[in-house]
LUMKOLRO-828669 format. One record per residue: residue in three letters; z, y, x of N, C-alpha, C in turn. Coordinates in steps of 0.05 Angstrom, whole numbers, padded with zeros to 5 digits, always signed. Layout:
# residues N
ALAZYXZYXZYX
...
# end
This chain:
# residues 271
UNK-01076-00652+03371-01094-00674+03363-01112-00666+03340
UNK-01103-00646+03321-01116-00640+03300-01140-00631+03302
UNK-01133-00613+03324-01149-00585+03337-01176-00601+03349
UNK-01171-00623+03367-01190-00636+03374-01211-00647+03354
UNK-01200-00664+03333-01210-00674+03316-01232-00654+03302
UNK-01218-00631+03293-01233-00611+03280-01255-00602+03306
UNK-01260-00591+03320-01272-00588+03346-01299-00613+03347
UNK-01287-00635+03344-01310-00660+03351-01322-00662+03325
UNK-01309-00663+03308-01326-00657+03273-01341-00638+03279
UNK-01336-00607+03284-01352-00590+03284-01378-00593+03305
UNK-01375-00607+03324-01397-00618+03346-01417-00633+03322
UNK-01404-00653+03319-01418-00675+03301-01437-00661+03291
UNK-01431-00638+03271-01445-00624+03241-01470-00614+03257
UNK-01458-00601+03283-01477-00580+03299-01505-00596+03307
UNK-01490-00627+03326-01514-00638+03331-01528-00657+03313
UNK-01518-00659+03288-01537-00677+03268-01570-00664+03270
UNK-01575-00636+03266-01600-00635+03262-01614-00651+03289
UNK-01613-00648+03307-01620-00662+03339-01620-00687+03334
UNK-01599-00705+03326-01590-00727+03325-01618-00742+03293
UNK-01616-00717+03281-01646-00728+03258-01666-00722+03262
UNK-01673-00697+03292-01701-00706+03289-01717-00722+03315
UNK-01682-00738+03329-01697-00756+03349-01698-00788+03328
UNK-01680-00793+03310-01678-00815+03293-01706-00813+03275
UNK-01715-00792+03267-01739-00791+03257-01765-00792+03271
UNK-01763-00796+03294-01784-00799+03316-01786-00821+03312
UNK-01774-00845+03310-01767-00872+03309-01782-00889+03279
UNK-01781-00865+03260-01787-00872+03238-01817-00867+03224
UNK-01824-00892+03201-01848-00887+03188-01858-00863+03184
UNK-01879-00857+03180-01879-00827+03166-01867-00817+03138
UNK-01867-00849+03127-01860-00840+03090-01840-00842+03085
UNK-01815-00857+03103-01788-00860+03114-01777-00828+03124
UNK-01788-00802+03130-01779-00783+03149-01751-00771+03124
UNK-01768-00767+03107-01759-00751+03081-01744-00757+03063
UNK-01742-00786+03059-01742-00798+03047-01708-00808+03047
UNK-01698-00809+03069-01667-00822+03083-01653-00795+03098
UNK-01633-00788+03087-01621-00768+03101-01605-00783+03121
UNK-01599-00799+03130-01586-00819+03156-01610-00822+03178
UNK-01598-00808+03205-01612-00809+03222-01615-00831+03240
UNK-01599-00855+03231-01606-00885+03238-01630-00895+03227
UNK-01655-00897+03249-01682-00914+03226-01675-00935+03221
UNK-01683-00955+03192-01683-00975+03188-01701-00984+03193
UNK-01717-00972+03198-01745-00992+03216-01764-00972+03236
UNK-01758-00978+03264-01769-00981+03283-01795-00977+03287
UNK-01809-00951+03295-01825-00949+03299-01834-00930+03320
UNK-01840-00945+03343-01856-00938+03369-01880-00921+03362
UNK-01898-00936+03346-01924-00921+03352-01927-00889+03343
UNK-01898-00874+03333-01899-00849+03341-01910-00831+03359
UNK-01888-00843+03382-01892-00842+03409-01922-00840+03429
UNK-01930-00863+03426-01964-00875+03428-01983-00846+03407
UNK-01973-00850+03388-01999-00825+03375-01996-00801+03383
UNK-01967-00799+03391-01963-00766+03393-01973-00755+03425
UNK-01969-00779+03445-01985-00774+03474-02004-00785+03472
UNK-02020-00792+03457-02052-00781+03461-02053-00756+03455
UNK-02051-00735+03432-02047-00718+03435-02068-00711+03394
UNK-02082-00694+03406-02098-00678+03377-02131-00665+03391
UNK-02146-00665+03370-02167-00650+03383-02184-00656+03402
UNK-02171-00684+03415-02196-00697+03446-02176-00687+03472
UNK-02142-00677+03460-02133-00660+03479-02102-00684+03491
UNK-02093-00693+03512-02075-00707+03506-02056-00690+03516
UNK-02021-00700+03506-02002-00688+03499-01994-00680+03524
UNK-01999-00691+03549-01998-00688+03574-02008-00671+03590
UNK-02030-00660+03570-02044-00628+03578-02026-00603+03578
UNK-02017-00611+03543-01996-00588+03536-01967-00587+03548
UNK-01959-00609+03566-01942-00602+03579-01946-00588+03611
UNK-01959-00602+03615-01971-00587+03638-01973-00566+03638
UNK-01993-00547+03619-01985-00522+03618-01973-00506+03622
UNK-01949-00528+03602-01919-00497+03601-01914-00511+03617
UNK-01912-00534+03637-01900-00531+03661-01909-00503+03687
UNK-01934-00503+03686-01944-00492+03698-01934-00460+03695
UNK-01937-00451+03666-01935-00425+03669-01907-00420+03662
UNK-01887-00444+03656-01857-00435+03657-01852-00430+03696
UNK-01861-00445+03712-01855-00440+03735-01866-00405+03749
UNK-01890-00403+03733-01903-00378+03750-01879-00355+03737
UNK-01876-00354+03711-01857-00339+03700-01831-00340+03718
UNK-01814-00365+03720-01792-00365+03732-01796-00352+03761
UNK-01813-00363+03777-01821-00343+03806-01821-00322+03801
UNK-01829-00306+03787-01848-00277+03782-01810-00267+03782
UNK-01803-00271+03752-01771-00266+03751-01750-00257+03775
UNK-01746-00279+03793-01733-00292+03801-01744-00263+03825
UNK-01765-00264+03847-01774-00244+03855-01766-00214+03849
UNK-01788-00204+03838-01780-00184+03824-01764-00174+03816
UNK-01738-00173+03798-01719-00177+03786-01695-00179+03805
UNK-01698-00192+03832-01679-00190+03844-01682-00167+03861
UNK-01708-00152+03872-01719-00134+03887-01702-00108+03865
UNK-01713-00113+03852-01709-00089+03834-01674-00083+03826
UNK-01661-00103+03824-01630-00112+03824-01620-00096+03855
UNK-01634-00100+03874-01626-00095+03906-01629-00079+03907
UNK-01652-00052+03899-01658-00029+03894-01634-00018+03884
UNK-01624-00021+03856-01602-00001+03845-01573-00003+03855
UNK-01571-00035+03860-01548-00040+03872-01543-00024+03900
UNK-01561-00032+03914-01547-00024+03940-01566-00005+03957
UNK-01583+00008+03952-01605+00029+03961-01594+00056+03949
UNK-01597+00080+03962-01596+00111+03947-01625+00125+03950
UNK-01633+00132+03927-01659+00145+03913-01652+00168+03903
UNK-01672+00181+03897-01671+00198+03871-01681+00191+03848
UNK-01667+00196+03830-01667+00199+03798-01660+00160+03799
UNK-01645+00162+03805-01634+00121+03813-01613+00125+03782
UNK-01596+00142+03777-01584+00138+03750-01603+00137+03726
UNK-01623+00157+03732-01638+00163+03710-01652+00144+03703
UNK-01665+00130+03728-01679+00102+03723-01669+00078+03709
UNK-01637+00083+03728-01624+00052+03722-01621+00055+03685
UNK-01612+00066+03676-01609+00079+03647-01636+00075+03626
UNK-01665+00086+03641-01690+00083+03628-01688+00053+03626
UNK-01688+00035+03647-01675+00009+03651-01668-00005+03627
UNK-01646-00002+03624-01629-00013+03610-01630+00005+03574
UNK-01644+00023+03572-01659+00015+03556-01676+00001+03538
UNK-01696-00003+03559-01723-00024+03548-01707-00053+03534
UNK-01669-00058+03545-01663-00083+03532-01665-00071+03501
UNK-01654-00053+03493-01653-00046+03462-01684-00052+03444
UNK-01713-00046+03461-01730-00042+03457-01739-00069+03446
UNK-01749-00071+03413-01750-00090+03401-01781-00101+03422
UNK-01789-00131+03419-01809-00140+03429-01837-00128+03420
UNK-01831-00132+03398-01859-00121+03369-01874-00092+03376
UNK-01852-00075+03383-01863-00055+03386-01883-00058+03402
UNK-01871-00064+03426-01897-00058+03452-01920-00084+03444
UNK-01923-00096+03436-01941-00114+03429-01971-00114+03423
UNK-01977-00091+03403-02002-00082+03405-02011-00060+03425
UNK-01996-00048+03441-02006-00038+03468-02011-00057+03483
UNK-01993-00070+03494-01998-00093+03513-02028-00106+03500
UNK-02030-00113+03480-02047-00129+03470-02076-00115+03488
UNK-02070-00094+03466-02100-00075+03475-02103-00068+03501
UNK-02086-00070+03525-02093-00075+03546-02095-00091+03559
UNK-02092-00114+03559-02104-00146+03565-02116-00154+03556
UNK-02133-00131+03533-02157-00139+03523-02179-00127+03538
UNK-02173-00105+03545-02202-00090+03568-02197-00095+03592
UNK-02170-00113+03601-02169-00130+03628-02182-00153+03628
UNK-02188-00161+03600-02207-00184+03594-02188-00216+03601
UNK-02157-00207+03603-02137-00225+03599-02140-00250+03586
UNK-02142-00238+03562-02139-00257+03537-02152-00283+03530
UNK-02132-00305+03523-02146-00331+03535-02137-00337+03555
UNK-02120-00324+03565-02114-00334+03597-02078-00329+03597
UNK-02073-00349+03622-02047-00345+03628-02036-00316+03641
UNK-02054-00304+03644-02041-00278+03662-02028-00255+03651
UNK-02033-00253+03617-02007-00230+03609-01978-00244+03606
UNK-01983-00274+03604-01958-00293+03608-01935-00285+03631
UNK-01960-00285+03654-01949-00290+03681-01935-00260+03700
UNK-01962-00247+03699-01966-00227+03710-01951-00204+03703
UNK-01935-00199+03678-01910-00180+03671-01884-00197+03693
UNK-01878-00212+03690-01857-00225+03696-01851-00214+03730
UNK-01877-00215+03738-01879-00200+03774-01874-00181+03773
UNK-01870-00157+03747-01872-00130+03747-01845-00125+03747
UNK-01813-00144+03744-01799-00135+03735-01796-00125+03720
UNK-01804-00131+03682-01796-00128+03658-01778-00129+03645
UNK-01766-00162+03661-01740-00165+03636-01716-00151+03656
UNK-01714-00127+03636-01686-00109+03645-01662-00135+03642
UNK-01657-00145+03633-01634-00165+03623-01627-00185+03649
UNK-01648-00190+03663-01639-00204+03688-01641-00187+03718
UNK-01648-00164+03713-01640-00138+03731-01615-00127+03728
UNK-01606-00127+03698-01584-00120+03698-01556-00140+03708
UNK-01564-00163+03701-01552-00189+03708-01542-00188+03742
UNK-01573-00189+03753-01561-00183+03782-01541-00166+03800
UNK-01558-00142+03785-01534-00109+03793-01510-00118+03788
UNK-01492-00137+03767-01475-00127+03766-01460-00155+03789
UNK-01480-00176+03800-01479-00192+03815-01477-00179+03845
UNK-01488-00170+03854-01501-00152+03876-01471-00131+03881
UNK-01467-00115+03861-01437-00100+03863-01419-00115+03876
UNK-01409-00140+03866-01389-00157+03863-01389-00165+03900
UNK-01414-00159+03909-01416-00167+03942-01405-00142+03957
UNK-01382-00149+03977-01383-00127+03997-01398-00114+04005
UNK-01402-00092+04013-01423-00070+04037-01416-00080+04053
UNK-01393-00082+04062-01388-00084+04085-01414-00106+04107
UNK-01407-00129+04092-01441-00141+04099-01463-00125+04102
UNK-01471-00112+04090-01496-00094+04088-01493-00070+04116
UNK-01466-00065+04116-01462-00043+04149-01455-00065+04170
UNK-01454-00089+04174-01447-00105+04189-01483-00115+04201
UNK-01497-00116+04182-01524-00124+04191-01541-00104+04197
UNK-01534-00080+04186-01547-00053+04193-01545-00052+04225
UNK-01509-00061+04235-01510-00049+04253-01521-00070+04275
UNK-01528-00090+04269-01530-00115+04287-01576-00113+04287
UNK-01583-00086+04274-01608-00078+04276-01625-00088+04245
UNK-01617-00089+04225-01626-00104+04203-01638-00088+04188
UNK-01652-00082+04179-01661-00052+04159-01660-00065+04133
UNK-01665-00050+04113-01659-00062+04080-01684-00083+04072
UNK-01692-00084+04080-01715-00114+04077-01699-00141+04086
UNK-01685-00137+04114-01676-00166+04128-01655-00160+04114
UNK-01642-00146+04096-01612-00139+04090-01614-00155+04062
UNK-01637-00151+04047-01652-00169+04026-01646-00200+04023
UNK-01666-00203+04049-01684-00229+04048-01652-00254+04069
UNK-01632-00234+04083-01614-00260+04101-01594-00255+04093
UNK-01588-00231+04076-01554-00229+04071-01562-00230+04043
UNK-01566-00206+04022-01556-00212+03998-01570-00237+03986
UNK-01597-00253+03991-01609-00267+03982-01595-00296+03978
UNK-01577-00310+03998-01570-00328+04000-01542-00330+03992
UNK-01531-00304+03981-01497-00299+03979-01505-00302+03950
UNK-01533-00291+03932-01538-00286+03901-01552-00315+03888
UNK-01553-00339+03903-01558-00367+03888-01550-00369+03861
UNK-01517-00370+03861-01517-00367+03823-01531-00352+03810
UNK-01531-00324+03821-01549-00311+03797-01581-00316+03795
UNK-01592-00323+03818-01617-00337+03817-01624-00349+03797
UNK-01597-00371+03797-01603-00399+03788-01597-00392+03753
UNK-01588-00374+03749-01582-00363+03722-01604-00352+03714
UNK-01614-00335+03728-01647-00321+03716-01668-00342+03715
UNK-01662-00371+03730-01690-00397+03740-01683-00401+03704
UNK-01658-00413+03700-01656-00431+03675-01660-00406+03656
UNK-01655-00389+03650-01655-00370+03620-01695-00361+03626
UNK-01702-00363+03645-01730-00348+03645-01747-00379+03636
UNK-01736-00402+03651-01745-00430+03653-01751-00432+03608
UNK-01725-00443+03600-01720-00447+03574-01735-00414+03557
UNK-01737-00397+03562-01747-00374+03541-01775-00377+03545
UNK-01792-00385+03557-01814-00386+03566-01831-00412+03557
UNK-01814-00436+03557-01817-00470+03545-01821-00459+03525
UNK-01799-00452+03508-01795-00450+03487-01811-00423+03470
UNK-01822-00406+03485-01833-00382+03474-01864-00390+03456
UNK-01859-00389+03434-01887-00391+03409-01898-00365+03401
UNK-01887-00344+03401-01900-00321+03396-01921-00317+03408
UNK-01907-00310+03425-01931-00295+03455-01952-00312+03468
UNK-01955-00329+03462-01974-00350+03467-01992-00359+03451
UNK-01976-00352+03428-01993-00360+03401-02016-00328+03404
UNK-02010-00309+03402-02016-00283+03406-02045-00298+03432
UNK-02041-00293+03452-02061-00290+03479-02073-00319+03480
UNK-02068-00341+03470-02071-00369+03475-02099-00369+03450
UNK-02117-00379+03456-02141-00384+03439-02162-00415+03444
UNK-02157-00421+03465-02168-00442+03471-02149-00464+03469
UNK-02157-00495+03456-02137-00506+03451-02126-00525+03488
UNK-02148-00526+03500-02144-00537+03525-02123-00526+03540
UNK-02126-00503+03536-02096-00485+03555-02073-00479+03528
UNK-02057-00492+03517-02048-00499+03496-02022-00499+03506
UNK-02000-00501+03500-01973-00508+03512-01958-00525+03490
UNK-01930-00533+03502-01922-00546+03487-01913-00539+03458
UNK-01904-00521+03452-01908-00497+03425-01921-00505+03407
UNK-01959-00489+03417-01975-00491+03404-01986-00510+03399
UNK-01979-00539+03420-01991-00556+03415-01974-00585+03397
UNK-01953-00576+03390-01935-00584+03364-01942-00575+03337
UNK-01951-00548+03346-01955-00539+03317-01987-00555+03304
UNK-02002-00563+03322-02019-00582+03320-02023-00604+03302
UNK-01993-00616+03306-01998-00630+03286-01989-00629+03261
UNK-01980-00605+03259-01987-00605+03222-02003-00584+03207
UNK-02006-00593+03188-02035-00578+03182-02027-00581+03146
UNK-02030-00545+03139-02019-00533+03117-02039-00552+03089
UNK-02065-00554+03098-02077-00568+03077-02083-00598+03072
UNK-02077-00601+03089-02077-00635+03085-02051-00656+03096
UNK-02055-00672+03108-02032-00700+03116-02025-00683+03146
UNK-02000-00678+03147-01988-00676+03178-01979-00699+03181
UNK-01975-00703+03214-01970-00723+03224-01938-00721+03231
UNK-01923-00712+03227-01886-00717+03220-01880-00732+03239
UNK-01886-00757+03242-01875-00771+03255-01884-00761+03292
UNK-01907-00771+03306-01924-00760+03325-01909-00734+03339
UNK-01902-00709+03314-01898-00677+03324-01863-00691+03331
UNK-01848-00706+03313-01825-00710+03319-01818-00723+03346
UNK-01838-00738+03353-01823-00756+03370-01835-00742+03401
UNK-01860-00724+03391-01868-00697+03420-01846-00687+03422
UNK-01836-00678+03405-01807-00652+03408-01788-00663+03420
UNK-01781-00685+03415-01760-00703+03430-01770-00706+03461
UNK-01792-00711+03469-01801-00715+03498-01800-00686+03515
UNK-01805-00663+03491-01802-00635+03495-01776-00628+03510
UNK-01760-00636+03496-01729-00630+03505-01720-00634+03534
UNK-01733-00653+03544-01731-00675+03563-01723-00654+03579
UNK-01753-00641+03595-01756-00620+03615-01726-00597+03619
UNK-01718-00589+03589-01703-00574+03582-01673-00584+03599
UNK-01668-00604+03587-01632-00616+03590-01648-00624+03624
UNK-01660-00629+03630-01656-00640+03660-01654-00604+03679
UNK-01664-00594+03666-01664-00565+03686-01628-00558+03671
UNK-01621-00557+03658-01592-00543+03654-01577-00560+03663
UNK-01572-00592+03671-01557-00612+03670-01562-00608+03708
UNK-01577-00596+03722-01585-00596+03745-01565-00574+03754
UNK-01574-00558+03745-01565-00524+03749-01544-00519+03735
UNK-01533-00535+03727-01505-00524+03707-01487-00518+03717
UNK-01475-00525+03746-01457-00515+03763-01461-00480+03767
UNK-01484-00482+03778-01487-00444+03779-01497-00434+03766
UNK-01497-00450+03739-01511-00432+03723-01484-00420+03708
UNK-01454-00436+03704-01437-00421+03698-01423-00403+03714
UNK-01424-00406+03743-01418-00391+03765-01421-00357+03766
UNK-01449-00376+03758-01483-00341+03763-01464-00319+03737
UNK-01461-00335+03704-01453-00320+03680-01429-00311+03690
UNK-01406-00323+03695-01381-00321+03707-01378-00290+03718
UNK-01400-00292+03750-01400-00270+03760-01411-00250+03766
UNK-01425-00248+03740-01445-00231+03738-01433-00216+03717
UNK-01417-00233+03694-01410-00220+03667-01380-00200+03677
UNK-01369-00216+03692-01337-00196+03693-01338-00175+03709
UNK-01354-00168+03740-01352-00146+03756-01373-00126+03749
UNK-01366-00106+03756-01386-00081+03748-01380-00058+03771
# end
């Protein structure tokens, strides 16, 4: 009983910050700071109302759209790729296939920063920049080693025997792809949809970086909107966006939560 108690306290502490900055959505502006209790004493909607119109002539419904938009091209690109490339090491024989898988698993060590001003400087003479396509268009290349590696060790965990069972029934490694391992690897799919889904919503660097026009803005950049280093931010407005922010978030993990512990499950223990 103790154990529990301590356990639900420690929840409590964890979700107070959450719990103050949806109660502060609710609240005055001169009220935010002012009351460390995330119960408002007074009620206030027109947060809400100011923060979806938006900033700039731009409404808040632009900047979700966006990252809707380019969280999905990202999660496709991923999800693609990443499993091609997973099907490659797993169950294909190449040459120099160790040496690769290894270069591979590498690039996870490889801080982000580094490659940053290369990339840069080449989506600058691709004439990229400003645009969603250094966003998008890595993601098709099979970049993130982390959900290649994820799959391989998903992909192992499946018999061959399937794979000589369809061989022999005329299947070559494309149909061996696309009707056997494709539909047996759902968890891990659905584990690369949500971790590519949420890193991508949530990604402010790299957007801040290539993003210059405020019309193609995402939800990120377009929070950071409203506050402004030299004069009155709007507190209330950015709080009660971030709260609507979340939304997208808990409905994709609350959806997918079944295989999304499945996908971790069996992806993390076999090798």
């Amino acid at each position: 009983m103790a154990k529990h108690i301590l356990i639900s306290g420690i929840a409590l502490v964890m979700l107070y910050p959450v719990l103050w900055m949806l109660g502060s959505s609710f609240k005055p502006g001169h009220m935010i700071f002012t009351e460390t209790w995330f119960w408002p004493q007074e009620w206030n909607f027109q947060n809400y109302m100011n923060g979806w119109t938006g900033i700039q002539g731009n409404p808040f419904s632009r900047f979700l759209t966006n990252s809707i938009v380019l969280s999905l091209g990202a999660v496709l690109g991923n999800v693609v790729s990443c499993s091609m490339a997973a099907y490659a090491f797993a169950r294909l024989d190449f040459r120099f296939k160790a040496i690769c898988f290894g270069l591979m698993l590498m690039t996870i060590m490889l801080p982000h920063h580094v490659t940053l001003i290369p990339q840069y400087i080449l989506f600058n003479h691709l004439e990229w920049v400003n645009t969603y396509l250094p966003l998008v268009v890595p993601k098709w290349l099979a970049t993130d080693a982390f959900f290649i590696f994820l799959m391989v060790q998903f992909f192992r965990g499946l018999p061959k025997e399937l794979d000589e069972a369809a061989t022999i029934d005329g299947c070559g490694p494309v149909r061996i792809y696309t009707k056997v391992i494709i539909p047996l690897a759902f968890p891990a799919l659905v584990t690369t949809m949500i971790f590519t889904f949420l890193w991508t919503w949530d990604d402010f660097f790299s957007q801040l970086i290539y993003l210059s026009d405020v019309s193609k803005y995402t939800v990120p950049l377009g929070l950071r909107l409203f506050l402004d280093s030299s004069s009155q931010s709007d507190w209330g407005p950015m709080f009660a966006m971030s709260v609507l922010s979340l939304v997208p978030c808990f409905i994709v993990f609350m959806v997918c939560q079944k295989y999304f512990v499945e996908g971790i499950a069996t992806s993390g223990l076999k090798g």
